[in-house]
PAROFI-467710 format. One record per residue (C-alpha): z, x, y; residue in one letter; residue number from 1. Coordinates in steps of 0.25 Angstrom, whole numbers, plus 5000, padded with zeros to 4 digits. Layout:
<zz:Z | xx:X | yy:Y | res:A | n:NUM>
...
// end
This chain:
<zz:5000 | xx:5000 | yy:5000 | res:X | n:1>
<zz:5003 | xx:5010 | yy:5009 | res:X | n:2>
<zz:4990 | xx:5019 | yy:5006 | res:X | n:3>
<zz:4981 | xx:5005 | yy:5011 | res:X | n:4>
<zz:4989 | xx:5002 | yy:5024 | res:X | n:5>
<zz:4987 | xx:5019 | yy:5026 | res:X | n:6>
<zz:4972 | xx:5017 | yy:5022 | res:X | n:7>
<zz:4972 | xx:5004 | yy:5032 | res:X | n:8>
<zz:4980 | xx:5013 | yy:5043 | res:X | n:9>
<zz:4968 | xx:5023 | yy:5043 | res:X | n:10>
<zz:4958 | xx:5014 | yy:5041 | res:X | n:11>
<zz:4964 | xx:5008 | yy:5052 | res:X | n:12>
<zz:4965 | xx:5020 | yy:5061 | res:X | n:13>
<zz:4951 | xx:5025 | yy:5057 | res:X | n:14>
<zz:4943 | xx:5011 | yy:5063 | res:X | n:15>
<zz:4953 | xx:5016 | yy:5075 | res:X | n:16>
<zz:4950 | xx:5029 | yy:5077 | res:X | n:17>
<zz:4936 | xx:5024 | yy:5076 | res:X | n:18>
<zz:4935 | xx:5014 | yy:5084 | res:X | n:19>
<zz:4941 | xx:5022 | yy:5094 | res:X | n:20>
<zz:4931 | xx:5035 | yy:5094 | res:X | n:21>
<zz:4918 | xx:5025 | yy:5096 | res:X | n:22>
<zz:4925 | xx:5019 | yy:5107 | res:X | n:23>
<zz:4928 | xx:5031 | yy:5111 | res:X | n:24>
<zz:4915 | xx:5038 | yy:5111 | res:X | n:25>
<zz:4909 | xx:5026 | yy:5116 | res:X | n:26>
<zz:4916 | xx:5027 | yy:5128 | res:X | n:27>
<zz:4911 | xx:5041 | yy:5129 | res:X | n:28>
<zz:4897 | xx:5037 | yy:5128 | res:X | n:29>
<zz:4897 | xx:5027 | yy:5139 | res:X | n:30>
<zz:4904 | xx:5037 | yy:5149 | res:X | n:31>
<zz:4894 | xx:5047 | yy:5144 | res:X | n:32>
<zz:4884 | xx:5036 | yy:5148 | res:X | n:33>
<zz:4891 | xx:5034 | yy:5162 | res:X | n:34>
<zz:4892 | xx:5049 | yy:5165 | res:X | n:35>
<zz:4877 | xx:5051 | yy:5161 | res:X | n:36>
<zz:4871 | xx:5041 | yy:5170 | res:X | n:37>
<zz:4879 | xx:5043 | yy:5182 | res:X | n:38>
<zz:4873 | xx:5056 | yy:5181 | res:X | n:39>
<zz:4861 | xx:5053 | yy:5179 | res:X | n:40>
<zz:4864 | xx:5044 | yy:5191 | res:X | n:41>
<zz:4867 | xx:5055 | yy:5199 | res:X | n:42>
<zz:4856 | xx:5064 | yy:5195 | res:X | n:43>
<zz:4844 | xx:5055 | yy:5197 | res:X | n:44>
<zz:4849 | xx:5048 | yy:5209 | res:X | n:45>
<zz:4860 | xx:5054 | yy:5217 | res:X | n:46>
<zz:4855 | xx:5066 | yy:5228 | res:X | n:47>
<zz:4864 | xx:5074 | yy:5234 | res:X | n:48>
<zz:4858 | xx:5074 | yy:5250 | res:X | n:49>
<zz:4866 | xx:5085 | yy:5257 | res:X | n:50>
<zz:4882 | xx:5081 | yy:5257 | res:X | n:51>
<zz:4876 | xx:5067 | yy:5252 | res:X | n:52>
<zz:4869 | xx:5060 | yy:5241 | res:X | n:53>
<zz:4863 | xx:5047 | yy:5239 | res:X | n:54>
<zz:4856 | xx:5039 | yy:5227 | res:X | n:55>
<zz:4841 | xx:5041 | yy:5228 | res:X | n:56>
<zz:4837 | xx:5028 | yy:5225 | res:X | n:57>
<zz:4820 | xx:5031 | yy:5227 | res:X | n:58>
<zz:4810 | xx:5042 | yy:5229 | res:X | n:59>
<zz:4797 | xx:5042 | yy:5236 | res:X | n:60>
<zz:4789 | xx:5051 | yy:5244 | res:X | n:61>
<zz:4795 | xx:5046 | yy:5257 | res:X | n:62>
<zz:4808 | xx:5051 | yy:5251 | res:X | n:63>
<zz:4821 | xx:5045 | yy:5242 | res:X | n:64>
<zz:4826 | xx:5034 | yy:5244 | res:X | n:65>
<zz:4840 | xx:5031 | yy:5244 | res:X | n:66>
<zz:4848 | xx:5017 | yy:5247 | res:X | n:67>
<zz:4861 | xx:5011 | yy:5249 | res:X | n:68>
<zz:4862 | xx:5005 | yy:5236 | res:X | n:69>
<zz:4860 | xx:5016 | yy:5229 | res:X | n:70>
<zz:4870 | xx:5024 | yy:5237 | res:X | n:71>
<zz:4879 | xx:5014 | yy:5234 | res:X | n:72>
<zz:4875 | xx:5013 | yy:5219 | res:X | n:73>
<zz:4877 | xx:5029 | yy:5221 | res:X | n:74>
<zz:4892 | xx:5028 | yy:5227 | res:X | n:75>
<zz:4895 | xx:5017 | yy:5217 | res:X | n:76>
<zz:4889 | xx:5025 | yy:5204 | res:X | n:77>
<zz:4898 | xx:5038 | yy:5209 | res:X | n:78>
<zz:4910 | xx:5029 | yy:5210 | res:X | n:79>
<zz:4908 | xx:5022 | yy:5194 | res:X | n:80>
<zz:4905 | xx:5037 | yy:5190 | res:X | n:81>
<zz:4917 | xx:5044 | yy:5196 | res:X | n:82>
<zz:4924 | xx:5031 | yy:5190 | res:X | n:83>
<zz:4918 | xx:5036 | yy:5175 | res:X | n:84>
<zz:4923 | xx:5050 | yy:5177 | res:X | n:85>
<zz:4912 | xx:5055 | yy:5185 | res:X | n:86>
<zz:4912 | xx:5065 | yy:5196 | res:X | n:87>
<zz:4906 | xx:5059 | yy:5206 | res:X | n:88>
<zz:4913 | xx:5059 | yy:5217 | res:X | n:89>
<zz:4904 | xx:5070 | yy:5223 | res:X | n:90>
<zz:4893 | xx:5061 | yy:5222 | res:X | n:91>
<zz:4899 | xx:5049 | yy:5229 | res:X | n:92>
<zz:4903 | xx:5058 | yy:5240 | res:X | n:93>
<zz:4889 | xx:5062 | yy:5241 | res:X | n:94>
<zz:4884 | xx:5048 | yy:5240 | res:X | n:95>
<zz:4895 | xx:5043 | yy:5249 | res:X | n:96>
<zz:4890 | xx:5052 | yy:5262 | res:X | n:97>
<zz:4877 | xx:5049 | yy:5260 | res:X | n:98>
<zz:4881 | xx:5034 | yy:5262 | res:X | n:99>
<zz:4888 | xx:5038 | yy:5276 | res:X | n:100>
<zz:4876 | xx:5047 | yy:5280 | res:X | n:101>
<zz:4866 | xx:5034 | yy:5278 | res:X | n:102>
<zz:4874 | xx:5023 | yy:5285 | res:X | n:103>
<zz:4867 | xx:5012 | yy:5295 | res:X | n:104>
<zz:4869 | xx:5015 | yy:5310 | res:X | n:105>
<zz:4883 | xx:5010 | yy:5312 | res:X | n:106>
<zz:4888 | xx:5004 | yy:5301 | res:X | n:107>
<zz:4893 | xx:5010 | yy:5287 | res:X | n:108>
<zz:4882 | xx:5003 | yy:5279 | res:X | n:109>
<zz:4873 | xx:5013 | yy:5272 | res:X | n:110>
<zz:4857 | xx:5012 | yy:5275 | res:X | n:111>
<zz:4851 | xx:5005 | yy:5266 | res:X | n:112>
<zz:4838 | xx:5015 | yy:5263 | res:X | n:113>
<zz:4837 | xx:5031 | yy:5264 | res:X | n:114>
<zz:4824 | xx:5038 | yy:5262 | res:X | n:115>
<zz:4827 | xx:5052 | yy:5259 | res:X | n:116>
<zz:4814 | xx:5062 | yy:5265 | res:X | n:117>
<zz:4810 | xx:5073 | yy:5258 | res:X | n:118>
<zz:4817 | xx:5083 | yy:5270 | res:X | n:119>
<zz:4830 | xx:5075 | yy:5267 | res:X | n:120>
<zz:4830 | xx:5068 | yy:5277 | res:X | n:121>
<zz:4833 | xx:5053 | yy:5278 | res:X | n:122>
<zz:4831 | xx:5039 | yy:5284 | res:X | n:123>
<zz:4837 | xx:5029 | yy:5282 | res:X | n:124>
<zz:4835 | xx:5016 | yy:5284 | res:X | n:125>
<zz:4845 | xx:5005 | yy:5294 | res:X | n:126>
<zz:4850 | xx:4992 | yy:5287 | res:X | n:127>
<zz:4859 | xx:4993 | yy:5275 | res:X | n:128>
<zz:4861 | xx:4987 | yy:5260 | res:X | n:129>
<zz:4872 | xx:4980 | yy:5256 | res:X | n:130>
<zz:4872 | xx:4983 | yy:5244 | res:X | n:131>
<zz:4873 | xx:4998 | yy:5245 | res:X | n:132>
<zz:4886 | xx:4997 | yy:5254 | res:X | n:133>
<zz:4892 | xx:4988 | yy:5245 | res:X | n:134>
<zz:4890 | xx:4998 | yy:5236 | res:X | n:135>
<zz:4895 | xx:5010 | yy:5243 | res:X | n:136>
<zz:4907 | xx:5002 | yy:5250 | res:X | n:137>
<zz:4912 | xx:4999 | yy:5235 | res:X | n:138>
<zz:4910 | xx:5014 | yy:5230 | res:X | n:139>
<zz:4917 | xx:5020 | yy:5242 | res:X | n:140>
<zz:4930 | xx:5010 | yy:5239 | res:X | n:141>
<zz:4928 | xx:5015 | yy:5224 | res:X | n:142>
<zz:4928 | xx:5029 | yy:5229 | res:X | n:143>
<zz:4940 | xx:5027 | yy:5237 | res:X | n:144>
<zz:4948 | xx:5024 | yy:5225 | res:X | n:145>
<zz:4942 | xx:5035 | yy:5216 | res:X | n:146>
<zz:4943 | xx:5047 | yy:5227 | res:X | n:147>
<zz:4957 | xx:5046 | yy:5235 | res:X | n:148>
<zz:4954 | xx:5058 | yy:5242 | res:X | n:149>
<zz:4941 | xx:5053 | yy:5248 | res:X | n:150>
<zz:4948 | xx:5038 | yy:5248 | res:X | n:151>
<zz:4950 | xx:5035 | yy:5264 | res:X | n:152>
<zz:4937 | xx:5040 | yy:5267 | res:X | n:153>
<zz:4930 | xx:5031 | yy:5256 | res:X | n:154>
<zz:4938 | xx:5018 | yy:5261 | res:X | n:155>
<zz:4936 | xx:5019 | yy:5275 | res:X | n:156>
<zz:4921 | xx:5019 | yy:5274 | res:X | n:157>
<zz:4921 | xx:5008 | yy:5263 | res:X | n:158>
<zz:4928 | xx:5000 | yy:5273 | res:X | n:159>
<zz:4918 | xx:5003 | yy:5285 | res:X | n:160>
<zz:4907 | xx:5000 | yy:5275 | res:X | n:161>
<zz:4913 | xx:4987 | yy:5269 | res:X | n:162>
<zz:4914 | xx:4983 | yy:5283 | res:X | n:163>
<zz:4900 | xx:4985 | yy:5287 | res:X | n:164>
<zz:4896 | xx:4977 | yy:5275 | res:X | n:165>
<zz:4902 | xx:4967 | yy:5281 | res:X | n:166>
<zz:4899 | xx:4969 | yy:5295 | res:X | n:167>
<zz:4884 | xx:4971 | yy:5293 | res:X | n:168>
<zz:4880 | xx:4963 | yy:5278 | res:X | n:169>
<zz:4890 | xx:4952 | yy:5279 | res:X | n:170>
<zz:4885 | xx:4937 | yy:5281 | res:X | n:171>
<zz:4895 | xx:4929 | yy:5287 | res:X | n:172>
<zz:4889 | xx:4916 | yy:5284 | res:X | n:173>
<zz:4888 | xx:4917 | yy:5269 | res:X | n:174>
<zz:4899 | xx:4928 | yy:5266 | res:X | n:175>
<zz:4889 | xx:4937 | yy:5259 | res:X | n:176>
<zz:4884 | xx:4951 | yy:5258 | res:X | n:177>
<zz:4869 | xx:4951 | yy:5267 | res:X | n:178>
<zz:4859 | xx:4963 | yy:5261 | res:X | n:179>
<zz:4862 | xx:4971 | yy:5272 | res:X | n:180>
<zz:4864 | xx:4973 | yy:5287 | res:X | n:181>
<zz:4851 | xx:4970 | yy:5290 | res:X | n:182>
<zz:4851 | xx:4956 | yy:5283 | res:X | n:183>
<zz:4858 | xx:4952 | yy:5298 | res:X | n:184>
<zz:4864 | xx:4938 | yy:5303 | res:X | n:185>
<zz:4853 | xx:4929 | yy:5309 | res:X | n:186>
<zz:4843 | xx:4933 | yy:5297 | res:X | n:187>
<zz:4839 | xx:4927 | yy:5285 | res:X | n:188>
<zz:4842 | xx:4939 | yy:5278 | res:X | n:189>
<zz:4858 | xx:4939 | yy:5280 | res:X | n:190>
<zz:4857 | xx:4926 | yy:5270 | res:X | n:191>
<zz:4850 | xx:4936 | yy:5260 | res:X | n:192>
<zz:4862 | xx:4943 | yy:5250 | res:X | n:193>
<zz:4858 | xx:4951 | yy:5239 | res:X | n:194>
<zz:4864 | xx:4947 | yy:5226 | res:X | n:195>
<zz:4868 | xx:4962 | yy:5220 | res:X | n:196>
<zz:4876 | xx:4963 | yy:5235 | res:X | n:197>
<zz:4887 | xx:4955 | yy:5227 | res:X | n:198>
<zz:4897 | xx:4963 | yy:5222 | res:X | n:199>
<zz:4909 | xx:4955 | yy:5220 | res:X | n:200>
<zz:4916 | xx:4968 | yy:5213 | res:X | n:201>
<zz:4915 | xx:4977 | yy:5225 | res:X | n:202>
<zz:4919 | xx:4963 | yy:5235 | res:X | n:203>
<zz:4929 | xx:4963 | yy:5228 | res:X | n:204>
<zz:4933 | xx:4978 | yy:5231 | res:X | n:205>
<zz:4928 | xx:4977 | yy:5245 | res:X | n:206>
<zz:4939 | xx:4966 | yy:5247 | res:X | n:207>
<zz:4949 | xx:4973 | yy:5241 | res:X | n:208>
<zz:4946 | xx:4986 | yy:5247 | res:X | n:209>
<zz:4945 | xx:4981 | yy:5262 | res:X | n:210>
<zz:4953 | xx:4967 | yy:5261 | res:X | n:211>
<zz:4942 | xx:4961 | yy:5268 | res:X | n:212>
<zz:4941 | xx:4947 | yy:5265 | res:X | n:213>
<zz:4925 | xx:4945 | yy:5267 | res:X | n:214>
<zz:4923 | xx:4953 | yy:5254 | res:X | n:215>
<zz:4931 | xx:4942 | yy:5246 | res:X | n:216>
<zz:4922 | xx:4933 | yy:5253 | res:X | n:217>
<zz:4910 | xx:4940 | yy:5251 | res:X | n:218>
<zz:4912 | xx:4941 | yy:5236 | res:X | n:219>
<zz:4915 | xx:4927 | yy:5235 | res:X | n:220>
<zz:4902 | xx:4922 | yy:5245 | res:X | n:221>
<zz:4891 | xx:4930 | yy:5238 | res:X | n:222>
<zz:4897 | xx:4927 | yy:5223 | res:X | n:223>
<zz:4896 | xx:4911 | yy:5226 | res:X | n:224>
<zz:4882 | xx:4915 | yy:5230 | res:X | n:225>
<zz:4877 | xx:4922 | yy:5219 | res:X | n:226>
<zz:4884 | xx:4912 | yy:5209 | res:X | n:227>
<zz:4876 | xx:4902 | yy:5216 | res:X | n:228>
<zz:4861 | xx:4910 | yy:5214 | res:X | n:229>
<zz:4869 | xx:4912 | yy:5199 | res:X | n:230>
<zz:4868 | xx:4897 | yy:5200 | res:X | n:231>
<zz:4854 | xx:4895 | yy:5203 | res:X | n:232>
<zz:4847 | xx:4899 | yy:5189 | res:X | n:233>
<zz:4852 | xx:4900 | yy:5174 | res:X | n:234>
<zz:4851 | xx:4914 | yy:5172 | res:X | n:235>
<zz:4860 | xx:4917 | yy:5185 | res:X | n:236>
<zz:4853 | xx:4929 | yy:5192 | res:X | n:237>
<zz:4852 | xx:4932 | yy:5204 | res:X | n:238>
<zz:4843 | xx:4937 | yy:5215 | res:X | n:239>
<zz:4842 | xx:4948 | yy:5220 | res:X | n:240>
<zz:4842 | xx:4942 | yy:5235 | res:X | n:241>
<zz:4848 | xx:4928 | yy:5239 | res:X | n:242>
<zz:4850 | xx:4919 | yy:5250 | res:X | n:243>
<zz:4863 | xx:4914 | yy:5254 | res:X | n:244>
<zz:4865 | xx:4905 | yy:5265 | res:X | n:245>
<zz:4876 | xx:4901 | yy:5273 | res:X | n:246>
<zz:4875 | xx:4887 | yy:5267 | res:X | n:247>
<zz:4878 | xx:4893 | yy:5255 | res:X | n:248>
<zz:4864 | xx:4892 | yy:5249 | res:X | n:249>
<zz:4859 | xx:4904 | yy:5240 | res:X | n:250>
<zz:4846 | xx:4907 | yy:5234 | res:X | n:251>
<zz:4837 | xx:4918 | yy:5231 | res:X | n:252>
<zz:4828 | xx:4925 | yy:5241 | res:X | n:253>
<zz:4812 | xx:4923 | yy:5240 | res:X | n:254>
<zz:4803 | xx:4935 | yy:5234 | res:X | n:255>
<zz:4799 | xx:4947 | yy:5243 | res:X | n:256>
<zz:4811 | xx:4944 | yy:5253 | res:X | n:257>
<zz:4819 | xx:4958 | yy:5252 | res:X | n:258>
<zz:4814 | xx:4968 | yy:5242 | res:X | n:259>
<zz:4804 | xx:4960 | yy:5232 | res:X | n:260>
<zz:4799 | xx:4949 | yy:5226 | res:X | n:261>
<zz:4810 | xx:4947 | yy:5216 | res:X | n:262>
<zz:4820 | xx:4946 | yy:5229 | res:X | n:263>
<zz:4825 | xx:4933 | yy:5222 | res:X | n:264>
<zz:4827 | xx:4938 | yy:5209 | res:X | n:265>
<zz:4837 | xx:4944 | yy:5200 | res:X | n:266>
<zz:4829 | xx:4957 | yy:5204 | res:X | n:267>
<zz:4834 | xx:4972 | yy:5206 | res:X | n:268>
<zz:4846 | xx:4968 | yy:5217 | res:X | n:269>
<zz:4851 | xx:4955 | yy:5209 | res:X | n:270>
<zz:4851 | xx:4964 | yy:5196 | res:X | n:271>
<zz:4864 | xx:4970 | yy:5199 | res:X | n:272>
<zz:4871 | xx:4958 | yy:5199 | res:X | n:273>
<zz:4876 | xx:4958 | yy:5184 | res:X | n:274>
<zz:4884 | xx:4973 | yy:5187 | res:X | n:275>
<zz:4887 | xx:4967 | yy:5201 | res:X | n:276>
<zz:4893 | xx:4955 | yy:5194 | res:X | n:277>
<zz:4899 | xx:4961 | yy:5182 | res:X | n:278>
<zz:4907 | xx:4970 | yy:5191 | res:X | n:279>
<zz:4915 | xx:4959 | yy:5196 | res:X | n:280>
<zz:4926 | xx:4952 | yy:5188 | res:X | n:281>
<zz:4927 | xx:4938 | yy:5196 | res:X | n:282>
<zz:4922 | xx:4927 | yy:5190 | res:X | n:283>
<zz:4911 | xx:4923 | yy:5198 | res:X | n:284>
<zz:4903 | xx:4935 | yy:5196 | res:X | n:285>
<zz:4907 | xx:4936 | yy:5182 | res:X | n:286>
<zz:4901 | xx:4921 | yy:5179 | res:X | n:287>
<zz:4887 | xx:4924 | yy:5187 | res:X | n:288>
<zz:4887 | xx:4938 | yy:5177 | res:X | n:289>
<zz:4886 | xx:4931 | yy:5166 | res:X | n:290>
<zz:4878 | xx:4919 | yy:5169 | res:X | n:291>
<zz:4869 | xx:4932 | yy:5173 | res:X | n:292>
<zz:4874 | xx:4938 | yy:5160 | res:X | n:293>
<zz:4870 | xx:4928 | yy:5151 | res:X | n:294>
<zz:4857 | xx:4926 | yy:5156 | res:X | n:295>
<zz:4854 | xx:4941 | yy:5153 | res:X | n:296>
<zz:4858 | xx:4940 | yy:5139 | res:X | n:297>
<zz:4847 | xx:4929 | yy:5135 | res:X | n:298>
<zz:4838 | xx:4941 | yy:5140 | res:X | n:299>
<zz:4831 | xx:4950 | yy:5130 | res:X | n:300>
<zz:4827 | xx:4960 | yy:5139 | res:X | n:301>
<zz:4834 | xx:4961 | yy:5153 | res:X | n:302>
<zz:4822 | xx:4962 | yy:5163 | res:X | n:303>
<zz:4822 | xx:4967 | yy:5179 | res:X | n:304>
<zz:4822 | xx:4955 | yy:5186 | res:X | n:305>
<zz:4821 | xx:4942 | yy:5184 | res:X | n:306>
<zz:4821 | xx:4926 | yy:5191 | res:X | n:307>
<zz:4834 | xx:4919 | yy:5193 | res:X | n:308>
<zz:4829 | xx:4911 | yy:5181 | res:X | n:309>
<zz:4830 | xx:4922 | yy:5172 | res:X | n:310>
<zz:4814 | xx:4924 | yy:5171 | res:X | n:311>
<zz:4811 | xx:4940 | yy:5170 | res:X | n:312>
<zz:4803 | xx:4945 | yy:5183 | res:X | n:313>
<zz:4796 | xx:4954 | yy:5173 | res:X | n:314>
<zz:4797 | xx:4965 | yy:5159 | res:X | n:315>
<zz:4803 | xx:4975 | yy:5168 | res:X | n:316>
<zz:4817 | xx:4981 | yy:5163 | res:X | n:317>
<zz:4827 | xx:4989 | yy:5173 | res:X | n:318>
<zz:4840 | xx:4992 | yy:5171 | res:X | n:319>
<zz:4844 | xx:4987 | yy:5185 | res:X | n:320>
<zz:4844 | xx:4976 | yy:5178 | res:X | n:321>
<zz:4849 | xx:4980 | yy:5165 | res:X | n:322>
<zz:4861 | xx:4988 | yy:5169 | res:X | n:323>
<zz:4868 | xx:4978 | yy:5177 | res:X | n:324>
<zz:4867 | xx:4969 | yy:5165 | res:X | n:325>
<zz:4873 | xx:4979 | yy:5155 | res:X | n:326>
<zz:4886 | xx:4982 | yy:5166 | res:X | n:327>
<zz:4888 | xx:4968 | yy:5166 | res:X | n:328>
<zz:4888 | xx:4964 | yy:5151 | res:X | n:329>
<zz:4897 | xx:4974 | yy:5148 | res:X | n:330>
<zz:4906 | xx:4971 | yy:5161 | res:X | n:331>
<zz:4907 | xx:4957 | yy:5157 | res:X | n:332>
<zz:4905 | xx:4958 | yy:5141 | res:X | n:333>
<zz:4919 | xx:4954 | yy:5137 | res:X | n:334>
<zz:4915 | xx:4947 | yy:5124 | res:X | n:335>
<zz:4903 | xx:4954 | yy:5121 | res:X | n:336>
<zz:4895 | xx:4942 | yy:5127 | res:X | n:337>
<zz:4885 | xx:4953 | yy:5133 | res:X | n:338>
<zz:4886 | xx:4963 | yy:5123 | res:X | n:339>
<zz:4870 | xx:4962 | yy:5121 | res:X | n:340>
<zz:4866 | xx:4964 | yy:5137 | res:X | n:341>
<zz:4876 | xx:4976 | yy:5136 | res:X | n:342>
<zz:4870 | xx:4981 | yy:5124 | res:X | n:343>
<zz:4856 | xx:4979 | yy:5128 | res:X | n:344>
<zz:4857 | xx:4985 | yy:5141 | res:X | n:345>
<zz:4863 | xx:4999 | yy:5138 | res:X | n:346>
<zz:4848 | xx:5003 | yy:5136 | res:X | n:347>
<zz:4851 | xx:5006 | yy:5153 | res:X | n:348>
<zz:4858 | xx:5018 | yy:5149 | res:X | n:349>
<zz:4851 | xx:5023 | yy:5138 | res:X | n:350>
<zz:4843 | xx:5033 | yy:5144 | res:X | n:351>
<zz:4850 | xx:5035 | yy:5156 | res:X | n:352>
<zz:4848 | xx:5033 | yy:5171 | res:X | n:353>
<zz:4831 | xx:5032 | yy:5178 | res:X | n:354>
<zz:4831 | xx:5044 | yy:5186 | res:X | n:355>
<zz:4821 | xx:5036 | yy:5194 | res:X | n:356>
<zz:4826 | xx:5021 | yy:5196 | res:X | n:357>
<zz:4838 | xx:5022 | yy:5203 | res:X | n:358>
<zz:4842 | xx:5008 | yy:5203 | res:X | n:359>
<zz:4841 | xx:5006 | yy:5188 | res:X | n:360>
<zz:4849 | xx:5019 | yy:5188 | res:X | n:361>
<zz:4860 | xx:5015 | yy:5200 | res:X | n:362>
<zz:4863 | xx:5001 | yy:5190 | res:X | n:363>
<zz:4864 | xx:5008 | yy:5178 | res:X | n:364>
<zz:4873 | xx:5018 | yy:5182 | res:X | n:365>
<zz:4881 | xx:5008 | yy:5187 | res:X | n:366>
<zz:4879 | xx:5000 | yy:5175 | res:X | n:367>
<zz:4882 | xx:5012 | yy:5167 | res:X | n:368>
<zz:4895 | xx:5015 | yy:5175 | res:X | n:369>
<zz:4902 | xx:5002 | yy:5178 | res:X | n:370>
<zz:4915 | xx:5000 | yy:5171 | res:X | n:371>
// end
């Protein structure tokens, strides 16, 4: 009797001691994964410009382009690494000065566009991206709390820029986010919001960083507004431009109206939605994900783009839209309801980062380092 409860014991601890070493070395894996794409990241896309850097989001003959959103993308990315055991820090500082050197005349918001000549010099172009602030205010609040040593300066200035967002890209009549300071009061354009501007996570942070109460109210206002575009078809995407009036009423934008005839389609703005959603734990956001969620798991093949009824824009594949998906089946996958979305889109990571398509890259480092 004896030997068998022995027998059982080490049978017992065996299945342990297994069970424990693929966990293990899965674990290693996956941070492997992580470290080896934020290096890619950094490689292809990160370029050190004197004391600065930025994330080169283009290249032509007339020079590299770099924008807001990728700076932000950039400051964000070196936040999530540093948070993975990476030594970043460096690189945000890099990233960071840049971000101050590229300002609009008079206010903390960063330009929305550089071109970067060939002699190294740069122009840059007036009006801002909400977006790419939003990005960068988070970041530097993140940064705060990592680096005390850095800490005051990293709060001060997220506070300036948190208030510019506010002073310049905030309607008053419909307590939302507008695109940018140029989308101005008097225009059609302060109506217009674009969807991946709302990030109910980083409100959160905002209001719990700066007590200001218009975040609260911000968040609140632009979810109400996306749950009623959620509303307005089965498959509950969104577009990637909407209009939301101060009567309340919202609806997509027309074709051609902003960047391209799929303006009013869950195109490659609207396609960060499911990380932007996933990242937030309130019940509103969680309820449009997966109404999101489950229209994506009747799909064979994930496309890049599609109508607000579900019909595919084309054949075309992009892990823009493939990574966000794969961040938010496994955020959200608590009874393995997802597990095949998460499984299927791992194929992101396989061979690793584009060194010439930056945003495909930008979301799937994200993707890829998103806890």
């Amino acid at each position: 009797m004896k030997k068998k409860t022995l027998k059982y014991i080490w049978f017992v601890l065996f299945l342990v001691l297994l069970t424990a070493g693929f966990y293990i070395i899965r674990i290693k894996s996956t941070d492997d994964m992580r470290q080896n794409i934020y290096k890619q990241w950094s490689k292809y896309y990160v370029v050190t410009h004197g004391k600065s850097a930025y994330v080169k989001t283009a290249a032509s003959k007339k020079g590299t382009t770099a924008l807001s959103e990728g700076q932000g993308y950039g400051l964000y990315i070196a936040i999530e690494a540093a948070k993975r055991g990476a030594d970043s820090k460096s690189e945000f500082n890099k990233l960071y000065q840049y971000y101050l050197d590229h300002r609009t005349a008079g206010t903390q918001l960063m330009s929305w566009k550089q071109i970067i000549k060939a002699d190294g010099s740069i122009e840059d172009m007036p009006n801002s991206a909400t977006d790419g602030d939003l990005y960068i205010a988070y970041a530097l609040i993140k940064a705060a709390e990592l680096w005390p040593d850095k800490a005051e300066a990293y709060k001060k200035q997220a506070r300036l820029l948190l208030n510019d967002i506010l002073a310049y890209n905030y309607n008053s009549e419909t307590k939302s986010l507008t695109v940018g300071n140029w989308a101005t009061e008097g225009t059609d354009y302060y109506d217009l919001v674009r969807t991946s501007d709302v990030l109910p996570e980083q409100f959160d942070v905002f209001y719990n960083f700066s007590k200001n109460n218009t975040w609260k109210v911000i968040k609140s206002s632009m979810l109400d507004s996306l749950e009623k575009m959620s509303r307005q078809h089965k498959a509950g995407l969104f577009p990637d431009f909407m209009w939301v009036r101060k009567s309340g009423q919202v609806k997509a934008i027309k074709a051609n109206l902003i960047a391209s005839k799929y303006d009013g389609d869950y195109y490659y703005n609207a396609c960060r939605m499911p990380y932007n959603l996933a990242r937030s734990k309130d019940k509103q956001s969680q309820k449009m994900l997966r109404k999101m969620m489950n229209f994506f798991m009747k799909q064979k093949t994930i496309y890049a783009g599609y109508k607000l009824n579900g019909k595919h824009l084309d054949a075309h594949q992009s892990a823009s839209f493939e990574a966000p998906i794969f961040y938010a089946a496994k955020k959200i996958d608590h009874n393995h309801k997802y597990e095949r979305l998460h499984q299927q889109e791992k194929k992101v990571f396989v061979n690793g980062l584009s060194s010439t398509n930056y945003y495909d890259s930008a979301l799937t480092t994200m993707a890829a380092l998103g806890d």
